[in-house]
GUPA-734352 format. One record per atom (N, C-alpha, C, O, CB): residue number from 1; residue in one letter; atom name; x, y, z. Coordinates in Angstrom, 2 decimals. Glycine has a CB too. Layout:
<nodes>
num,residuo,atomo,xx,yy,zz
NUM,A,CA,X,Y,Z
...
</nodes>
This chain:
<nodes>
num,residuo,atomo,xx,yy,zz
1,X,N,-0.38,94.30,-28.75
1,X,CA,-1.76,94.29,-28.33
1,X,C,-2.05,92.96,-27.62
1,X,O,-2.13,91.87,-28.19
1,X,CB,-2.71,94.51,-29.53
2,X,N,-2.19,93.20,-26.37
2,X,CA,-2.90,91.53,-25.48
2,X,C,-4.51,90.96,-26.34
2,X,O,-5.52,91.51,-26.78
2,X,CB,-3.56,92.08,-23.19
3,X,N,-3.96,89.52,-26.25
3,X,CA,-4.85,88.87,-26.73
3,X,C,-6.36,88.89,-26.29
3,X,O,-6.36,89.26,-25.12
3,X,CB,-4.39,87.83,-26.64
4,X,N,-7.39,88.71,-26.63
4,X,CA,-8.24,89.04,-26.09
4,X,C,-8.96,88.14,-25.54
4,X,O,-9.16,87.12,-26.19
4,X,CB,-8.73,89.67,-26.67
5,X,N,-9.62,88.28,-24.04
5,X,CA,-9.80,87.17,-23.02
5,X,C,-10.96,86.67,-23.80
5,X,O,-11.04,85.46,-23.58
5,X,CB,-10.08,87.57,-21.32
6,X,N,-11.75,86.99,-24.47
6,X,CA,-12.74,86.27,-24.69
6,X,C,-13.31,86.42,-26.22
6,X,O,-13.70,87.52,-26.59
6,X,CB,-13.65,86.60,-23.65
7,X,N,-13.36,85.58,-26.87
7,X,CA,-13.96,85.80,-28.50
7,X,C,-15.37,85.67,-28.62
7,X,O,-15.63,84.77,-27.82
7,X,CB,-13.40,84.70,-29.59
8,X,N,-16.27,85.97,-29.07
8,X,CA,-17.78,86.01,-29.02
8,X,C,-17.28,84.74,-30.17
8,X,O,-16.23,84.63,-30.80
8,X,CB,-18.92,87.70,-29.49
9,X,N,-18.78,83.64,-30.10
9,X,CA,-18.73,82.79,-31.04
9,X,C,-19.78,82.35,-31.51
9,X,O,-20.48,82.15,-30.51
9,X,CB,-18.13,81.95,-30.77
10,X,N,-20.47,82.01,-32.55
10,X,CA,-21.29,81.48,-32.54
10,X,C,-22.23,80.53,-32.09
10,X,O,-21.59,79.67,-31.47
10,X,CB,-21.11,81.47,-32.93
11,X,N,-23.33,80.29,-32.09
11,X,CA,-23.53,78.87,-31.05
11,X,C,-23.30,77.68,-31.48
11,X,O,-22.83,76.75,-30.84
11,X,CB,-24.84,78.61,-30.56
12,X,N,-23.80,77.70,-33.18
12,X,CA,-23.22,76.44,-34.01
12,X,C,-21.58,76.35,-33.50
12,X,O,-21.30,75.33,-32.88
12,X,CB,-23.36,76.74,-35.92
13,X,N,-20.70,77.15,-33.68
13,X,CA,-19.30,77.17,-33.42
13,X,C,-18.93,76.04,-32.10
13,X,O,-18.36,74.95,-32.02
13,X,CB,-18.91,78.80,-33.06
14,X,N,-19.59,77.01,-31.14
14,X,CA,-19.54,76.43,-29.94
14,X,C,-19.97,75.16,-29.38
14,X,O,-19.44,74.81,-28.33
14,X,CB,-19.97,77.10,-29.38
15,X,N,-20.85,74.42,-29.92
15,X,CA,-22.08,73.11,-30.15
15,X,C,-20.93,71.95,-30.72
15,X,O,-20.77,70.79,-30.34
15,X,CB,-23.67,73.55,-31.68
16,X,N,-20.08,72.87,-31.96
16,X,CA,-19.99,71.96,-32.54
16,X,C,-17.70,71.62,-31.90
16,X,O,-17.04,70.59,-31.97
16,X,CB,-20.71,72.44,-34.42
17,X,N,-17.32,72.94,-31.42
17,X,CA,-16.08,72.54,-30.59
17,X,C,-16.59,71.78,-29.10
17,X,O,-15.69,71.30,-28.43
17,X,CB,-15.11,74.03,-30.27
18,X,N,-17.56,71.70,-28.75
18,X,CA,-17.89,71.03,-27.72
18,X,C,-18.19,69.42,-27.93
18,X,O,-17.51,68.62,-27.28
18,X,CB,-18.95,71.73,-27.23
19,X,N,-18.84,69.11,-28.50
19,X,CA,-18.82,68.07,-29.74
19,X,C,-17.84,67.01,-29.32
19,X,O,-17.88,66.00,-28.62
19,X,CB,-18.31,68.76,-31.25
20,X,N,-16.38,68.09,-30.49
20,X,CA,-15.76,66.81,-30.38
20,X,C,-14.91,67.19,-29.67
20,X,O,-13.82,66.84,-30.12
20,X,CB,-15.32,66.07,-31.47
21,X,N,-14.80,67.86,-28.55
21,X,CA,-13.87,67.60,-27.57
21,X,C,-14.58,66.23,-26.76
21,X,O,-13.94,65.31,-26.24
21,X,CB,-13.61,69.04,-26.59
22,X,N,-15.93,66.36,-26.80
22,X,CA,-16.34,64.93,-26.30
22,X,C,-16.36,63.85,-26.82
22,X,O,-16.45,62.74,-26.29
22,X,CB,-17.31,64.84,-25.98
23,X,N,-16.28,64.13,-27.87
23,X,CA,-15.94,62.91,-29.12
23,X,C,-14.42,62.37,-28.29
23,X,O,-14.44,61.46,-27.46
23,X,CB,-15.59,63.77,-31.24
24,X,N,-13.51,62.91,-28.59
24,X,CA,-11.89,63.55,-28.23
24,X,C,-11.92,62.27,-27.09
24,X,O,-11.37,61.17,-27.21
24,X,CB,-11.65,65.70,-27.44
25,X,N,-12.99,62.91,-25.57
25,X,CA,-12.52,62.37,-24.43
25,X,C,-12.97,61.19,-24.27
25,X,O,-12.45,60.44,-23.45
25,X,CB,-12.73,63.05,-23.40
26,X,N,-14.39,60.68,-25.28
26,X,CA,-14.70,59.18,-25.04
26,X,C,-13.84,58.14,-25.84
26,X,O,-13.99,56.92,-25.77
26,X,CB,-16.19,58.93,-25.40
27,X,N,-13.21,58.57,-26.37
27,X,CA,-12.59,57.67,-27.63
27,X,C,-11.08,57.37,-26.94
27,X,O,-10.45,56.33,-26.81
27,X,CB,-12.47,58.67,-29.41
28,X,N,-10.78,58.88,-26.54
28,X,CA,-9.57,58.15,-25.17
28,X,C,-10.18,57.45,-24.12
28,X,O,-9.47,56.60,-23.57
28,X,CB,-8.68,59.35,-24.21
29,X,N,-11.34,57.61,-23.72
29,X,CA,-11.23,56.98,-22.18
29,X,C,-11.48,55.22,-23.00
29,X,O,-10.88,54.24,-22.53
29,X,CB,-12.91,57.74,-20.67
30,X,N,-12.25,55.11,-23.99
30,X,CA,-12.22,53.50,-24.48
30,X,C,-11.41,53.02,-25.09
30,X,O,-11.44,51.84,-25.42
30,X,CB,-13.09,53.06,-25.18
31,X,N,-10.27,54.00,-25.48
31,X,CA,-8.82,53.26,-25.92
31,X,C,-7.82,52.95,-24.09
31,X,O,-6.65,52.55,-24.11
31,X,CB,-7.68,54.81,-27.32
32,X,N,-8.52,53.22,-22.82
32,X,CA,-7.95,52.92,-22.19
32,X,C,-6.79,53.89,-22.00
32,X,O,-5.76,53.42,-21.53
32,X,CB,-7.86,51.87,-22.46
33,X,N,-6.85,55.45,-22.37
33,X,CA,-5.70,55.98,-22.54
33,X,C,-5.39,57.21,-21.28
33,X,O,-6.38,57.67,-20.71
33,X,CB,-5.73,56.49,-24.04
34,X,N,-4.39,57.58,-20.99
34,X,CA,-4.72,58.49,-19.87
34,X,C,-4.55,60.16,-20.35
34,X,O,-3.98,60.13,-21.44
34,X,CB,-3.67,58.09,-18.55
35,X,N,-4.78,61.34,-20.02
35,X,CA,-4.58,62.43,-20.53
35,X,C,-3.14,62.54,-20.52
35,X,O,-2.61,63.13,-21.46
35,X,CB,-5.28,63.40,-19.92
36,X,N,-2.43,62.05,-19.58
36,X,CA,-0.99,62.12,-20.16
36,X,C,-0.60,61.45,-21.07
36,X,O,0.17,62.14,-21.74
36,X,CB,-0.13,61.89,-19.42
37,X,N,-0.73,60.10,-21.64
37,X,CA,-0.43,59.49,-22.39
37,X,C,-0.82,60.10,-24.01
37,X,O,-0.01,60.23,-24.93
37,X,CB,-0.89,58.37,-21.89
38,X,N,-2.35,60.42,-24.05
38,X,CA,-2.46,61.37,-25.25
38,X,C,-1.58,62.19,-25.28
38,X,O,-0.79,62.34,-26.21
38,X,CB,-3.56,62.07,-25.36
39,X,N,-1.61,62.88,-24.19
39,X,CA,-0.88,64.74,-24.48
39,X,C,0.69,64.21,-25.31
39,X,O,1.27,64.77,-26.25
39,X,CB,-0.31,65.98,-22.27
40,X,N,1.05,62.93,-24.54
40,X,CA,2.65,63.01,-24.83
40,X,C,2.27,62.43,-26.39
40,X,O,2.58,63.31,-27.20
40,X,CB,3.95,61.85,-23.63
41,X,N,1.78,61.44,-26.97
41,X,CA,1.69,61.16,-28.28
41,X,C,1.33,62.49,-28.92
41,X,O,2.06,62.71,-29.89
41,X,CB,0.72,60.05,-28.55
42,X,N,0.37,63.51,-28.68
42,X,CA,0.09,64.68,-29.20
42,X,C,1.56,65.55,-29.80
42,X,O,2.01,65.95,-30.87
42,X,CB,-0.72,65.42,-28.03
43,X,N,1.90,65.52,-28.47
43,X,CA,2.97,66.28,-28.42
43,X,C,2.68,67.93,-28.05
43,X,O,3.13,69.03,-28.37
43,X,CB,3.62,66.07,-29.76
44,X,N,1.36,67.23,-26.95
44,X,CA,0.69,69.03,-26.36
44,X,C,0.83,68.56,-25.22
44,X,O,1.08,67.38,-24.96
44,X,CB,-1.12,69.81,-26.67
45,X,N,0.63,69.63,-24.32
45,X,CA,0.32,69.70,-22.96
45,X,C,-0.39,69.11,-22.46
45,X,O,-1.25,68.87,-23.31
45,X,CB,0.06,70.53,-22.59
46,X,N,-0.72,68.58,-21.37
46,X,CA,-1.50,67.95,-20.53
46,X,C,-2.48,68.63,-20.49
46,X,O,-3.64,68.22,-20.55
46,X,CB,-1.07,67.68,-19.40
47,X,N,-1.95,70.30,-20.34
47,X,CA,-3.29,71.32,-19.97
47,X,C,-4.35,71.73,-21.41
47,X,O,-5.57,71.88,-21.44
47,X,CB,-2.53,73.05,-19.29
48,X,N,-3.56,71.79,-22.28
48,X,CA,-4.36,71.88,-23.76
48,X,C,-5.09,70.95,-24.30
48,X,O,-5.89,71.22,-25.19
48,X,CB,-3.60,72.05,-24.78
49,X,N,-4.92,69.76,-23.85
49,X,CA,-5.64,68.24,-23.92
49,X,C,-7.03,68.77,-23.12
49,X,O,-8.14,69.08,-23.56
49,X,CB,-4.61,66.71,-22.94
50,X,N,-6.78,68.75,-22.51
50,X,CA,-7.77,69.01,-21.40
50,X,C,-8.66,69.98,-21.60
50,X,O,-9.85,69.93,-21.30
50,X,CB,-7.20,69.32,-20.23
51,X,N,-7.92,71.11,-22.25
51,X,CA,-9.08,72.31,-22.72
51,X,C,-9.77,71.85,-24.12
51,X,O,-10.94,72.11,-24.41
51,X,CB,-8.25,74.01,-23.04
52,X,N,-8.88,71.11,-24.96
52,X,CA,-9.53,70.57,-26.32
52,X,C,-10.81,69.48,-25.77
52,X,O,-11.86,69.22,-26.37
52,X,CB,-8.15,69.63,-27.41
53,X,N,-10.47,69.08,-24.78
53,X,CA,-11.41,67.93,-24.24
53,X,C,-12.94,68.67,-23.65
53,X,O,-14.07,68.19,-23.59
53,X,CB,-10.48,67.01,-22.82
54,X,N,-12.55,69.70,-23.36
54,X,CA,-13.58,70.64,-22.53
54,X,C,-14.60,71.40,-23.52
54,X,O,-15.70,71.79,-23.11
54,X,CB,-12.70,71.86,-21.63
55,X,N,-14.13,71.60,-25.05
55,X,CA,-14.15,72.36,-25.78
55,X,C,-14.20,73.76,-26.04
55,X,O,-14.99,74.38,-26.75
55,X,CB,-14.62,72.02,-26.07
56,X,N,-12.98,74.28,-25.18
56,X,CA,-12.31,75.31,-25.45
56,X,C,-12.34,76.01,-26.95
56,X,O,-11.44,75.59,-27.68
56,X,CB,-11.13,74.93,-25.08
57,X,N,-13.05,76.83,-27.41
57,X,CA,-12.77,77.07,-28.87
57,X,C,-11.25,77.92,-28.99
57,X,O,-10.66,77.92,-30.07
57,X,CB,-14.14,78.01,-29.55
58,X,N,-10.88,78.40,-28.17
58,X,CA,-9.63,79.12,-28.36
58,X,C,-7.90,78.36,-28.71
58,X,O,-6.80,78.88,-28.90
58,X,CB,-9.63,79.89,-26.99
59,X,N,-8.44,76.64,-28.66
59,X,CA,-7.47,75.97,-28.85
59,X,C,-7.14,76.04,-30.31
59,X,O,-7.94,76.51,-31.12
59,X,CB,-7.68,74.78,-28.35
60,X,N,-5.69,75.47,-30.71
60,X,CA,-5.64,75.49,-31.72
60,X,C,-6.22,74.66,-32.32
60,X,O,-6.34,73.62,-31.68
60,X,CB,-4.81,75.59,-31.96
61,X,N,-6.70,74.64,-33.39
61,X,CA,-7.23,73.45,-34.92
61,X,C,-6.39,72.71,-35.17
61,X,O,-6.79,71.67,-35.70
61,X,CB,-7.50,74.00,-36.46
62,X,N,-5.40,72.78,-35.03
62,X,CA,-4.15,71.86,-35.49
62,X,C,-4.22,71.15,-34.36
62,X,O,-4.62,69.99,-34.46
62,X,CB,-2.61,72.52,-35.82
63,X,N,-3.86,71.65,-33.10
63,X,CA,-3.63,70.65,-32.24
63,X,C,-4.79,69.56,-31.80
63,X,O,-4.67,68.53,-31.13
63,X,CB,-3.16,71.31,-31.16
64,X,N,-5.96,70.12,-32.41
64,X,CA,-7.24,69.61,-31.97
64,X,C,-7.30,68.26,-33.46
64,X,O,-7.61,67.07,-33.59
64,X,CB,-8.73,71.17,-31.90
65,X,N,-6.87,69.22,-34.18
65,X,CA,-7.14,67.88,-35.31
65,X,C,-6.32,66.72,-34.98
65,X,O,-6.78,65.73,-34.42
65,X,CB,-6.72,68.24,-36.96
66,X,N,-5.11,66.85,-35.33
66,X,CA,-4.11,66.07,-34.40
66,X,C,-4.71,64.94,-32.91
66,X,O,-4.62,63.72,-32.78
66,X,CB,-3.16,67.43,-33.75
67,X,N,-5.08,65.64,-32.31
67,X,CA,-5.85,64.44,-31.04
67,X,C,-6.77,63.66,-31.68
67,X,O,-6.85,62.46,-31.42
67,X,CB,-6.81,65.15,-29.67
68,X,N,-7.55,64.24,-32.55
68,X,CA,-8.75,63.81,-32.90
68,X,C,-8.13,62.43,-33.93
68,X,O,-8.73,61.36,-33.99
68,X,CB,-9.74,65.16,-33.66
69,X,N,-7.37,62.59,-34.38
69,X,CA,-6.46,61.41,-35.30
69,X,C,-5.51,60.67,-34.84
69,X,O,-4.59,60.12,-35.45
69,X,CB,-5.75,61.91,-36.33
70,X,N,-5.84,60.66,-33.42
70,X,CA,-4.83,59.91,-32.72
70,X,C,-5.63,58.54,-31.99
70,X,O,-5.34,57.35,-31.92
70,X,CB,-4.05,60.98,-31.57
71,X,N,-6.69,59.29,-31.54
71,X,CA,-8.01,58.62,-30.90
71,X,C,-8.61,58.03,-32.06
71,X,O,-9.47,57.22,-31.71
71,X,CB,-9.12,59.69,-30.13
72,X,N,-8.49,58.10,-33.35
72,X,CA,-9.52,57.58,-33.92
72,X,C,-10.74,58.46,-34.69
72,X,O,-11.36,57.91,-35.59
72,X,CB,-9.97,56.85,-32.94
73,X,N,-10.95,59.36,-34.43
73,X,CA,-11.95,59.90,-34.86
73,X,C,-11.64,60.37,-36.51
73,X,O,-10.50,60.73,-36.80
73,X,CB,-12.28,61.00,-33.83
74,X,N,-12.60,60.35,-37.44
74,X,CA,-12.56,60.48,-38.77
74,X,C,-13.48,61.86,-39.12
74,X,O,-14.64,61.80,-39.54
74,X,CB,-13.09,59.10,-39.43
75,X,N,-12.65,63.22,-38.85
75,X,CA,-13.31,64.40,-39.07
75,X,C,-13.84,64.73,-40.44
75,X,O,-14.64,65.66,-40.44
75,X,CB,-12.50,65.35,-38.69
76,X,N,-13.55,64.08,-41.84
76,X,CA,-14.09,64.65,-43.07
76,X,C,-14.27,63.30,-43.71
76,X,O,-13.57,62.46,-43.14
76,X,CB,-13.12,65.77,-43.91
77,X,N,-14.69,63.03,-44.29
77,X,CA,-15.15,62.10,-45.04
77,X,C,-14.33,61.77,-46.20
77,X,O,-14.99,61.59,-47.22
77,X,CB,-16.34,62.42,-45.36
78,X,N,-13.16,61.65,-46.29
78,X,CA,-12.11,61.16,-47.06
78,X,C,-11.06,60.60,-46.56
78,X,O,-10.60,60.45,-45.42
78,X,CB,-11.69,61.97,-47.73
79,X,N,-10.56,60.10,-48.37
79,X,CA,-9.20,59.10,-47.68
79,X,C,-8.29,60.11,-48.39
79,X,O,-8.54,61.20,-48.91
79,X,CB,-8.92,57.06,-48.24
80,X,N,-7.03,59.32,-48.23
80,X,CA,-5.56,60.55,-48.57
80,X,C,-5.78,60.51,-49.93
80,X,O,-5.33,61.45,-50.58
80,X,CB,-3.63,60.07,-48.15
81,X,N,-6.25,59.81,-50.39
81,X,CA,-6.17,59.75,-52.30
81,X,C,-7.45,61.33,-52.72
81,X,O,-7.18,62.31,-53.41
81,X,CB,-7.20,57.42,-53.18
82,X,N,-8.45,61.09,-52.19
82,X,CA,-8.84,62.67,-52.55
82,X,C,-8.63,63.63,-51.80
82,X,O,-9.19,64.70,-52.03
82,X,CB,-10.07,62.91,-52.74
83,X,N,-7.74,63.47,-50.71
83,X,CA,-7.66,65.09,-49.60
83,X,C,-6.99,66.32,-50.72
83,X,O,-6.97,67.53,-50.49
83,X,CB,-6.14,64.85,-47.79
84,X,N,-6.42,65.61,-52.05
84,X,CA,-6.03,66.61,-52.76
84,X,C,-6.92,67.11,-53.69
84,X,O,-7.72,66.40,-54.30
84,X,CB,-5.00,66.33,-53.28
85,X,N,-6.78,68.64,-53.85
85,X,CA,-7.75,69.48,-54.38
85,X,C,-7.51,69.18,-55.60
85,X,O,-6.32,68.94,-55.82
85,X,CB,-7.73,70.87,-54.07
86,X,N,-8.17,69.11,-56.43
86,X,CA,-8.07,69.30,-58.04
86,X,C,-8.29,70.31,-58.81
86,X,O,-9.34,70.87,-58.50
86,X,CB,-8.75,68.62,-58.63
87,X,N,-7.67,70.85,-59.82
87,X,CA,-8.37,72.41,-60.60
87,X,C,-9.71,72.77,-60.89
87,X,O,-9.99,73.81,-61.49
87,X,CB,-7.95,72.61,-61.94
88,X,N,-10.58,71.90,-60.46
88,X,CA,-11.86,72.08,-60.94
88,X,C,-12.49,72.28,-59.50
88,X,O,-13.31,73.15,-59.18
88,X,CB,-12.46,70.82,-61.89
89,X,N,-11.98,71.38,-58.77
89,X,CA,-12.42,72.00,-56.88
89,X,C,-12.17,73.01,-56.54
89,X,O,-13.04,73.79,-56.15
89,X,CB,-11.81,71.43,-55.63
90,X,N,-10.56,73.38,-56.58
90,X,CA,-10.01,74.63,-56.00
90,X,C,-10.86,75.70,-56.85
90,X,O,-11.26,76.60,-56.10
90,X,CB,-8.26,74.78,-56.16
91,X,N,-11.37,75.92,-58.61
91,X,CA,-12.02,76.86,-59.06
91,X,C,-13.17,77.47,-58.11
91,X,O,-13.32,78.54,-57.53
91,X,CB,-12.44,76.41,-60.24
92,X,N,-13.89,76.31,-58.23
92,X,CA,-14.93,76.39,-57.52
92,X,C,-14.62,76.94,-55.80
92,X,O,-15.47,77.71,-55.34
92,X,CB,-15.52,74.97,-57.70
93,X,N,-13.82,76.67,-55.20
93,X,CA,-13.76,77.65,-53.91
93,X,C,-13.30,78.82,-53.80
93,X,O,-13.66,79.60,-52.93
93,X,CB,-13.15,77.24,-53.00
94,X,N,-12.24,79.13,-54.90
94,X,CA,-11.83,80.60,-55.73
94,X,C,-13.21,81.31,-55.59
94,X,O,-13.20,82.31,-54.88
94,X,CB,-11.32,80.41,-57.62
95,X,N,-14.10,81.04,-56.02
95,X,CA,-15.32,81.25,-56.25
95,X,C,-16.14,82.29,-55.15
95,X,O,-16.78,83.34,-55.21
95,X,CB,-15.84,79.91,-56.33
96,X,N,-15.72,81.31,-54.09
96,X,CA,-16.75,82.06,-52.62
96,X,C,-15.62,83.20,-52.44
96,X,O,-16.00,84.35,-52.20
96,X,CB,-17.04,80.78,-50.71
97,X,N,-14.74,83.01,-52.51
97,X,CA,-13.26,84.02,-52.42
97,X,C,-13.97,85.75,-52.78
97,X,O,-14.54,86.12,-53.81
97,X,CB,-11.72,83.39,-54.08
98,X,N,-13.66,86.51,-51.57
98,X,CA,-13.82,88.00,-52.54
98,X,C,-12.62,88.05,-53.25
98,X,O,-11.67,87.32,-52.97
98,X,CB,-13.97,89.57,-51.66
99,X,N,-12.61,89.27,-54.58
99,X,CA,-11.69,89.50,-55.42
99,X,C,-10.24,89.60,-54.89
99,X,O,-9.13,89.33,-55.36
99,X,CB,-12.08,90.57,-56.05
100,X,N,-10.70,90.11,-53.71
100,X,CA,-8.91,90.77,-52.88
100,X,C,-8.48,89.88,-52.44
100,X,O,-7.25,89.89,-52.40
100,X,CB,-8.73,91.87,-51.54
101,X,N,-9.13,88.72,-51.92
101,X,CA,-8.27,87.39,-51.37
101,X,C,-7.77,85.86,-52.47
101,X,O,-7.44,84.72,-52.16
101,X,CB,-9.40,86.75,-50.09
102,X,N,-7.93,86.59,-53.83
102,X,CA,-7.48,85.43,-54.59
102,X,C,-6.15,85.94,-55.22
102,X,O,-5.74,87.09,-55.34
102,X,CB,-8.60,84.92,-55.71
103,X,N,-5.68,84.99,-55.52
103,X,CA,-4.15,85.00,-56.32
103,X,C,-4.47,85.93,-57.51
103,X,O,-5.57,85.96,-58.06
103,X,CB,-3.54,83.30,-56.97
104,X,N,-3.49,86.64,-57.83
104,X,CA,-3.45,87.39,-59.16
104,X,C,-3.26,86.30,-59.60
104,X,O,-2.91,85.26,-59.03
104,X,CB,-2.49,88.54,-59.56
105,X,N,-3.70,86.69,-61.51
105,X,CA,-3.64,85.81,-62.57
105,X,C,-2.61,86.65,-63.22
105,X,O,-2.81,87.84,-63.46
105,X,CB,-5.02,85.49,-63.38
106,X,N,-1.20,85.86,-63.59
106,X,CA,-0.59,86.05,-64.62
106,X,C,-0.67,86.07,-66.14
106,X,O,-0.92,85.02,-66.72
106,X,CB,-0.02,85.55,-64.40
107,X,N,-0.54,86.86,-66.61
107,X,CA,-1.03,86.90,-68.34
107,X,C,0.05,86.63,-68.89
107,X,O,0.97,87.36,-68.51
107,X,CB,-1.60,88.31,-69.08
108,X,N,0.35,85.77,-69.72
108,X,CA,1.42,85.19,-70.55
108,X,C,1.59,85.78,-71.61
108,X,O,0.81,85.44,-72.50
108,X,CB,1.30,83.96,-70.88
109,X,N,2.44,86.67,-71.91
109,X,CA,2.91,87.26,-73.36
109,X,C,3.84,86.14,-74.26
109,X,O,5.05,86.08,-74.04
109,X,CB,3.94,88.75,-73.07
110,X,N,3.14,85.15,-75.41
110,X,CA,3.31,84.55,-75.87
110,X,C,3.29,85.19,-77.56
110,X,O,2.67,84.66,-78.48
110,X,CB,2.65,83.68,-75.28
111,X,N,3.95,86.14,-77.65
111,X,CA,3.52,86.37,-79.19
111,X,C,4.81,87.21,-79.66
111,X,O,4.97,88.42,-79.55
111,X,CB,1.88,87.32,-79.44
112,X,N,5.63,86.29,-80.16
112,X,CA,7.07,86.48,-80.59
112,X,C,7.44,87.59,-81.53
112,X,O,8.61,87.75,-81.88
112,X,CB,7.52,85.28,-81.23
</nodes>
């Protein structure tokens, strides 16, 4: 099945990939950097730079996060010591989860 030329998106969606692709392109142009020089530290294309810069929502997230941490920009409000979830966080997002998209629970037959 061909991909489809165009995804309907929200406007928040769209507001907010537009954003920081401009975030993206001022933070290179005041590191002095050129779109090739990102792309090659990226390790993307010249042309995908450019669409992340444009704010293309069809780019990838990865590759977009990636630029965005190259330039500088600080997308969530943490350091590496809490980016990890804890059992009491992850419960809680289990939570918004419908039933069909969470892990089965294993039941332990403990009784000898």
């Amino acid at each position: 099945m061909p991909k489809p030329v165009h995804r309907a998106t929200s406007r928040y969606a769209s507001e907010a990939v537009t954003y920081l692709g401009r975030l993206i392109r001022e933070s290179r142009i005041g590191r002095k950097e050129t779109i090739s020089e990102l792309a090659e530290r990226a390790g993307v294309s010249r042309g995908l730079l450019q669409r992340i810069e444009q704010g293309d929502p069809g780019c990838s997230i990865g590759a977009a996060f990636e630029v965005a941490s190259l330039v500088g920009i600080r997308l969530f409000d943490l350091d590496r010591a809490t980016m990890t979830l804890s059992n009491d966080m992850l419960a809680q997002k289990l939570t918004l989860l419908p039933r069909s998209a969470r892990p089965k629970e294993k039941s332990v037959k403990d009784d000898f």
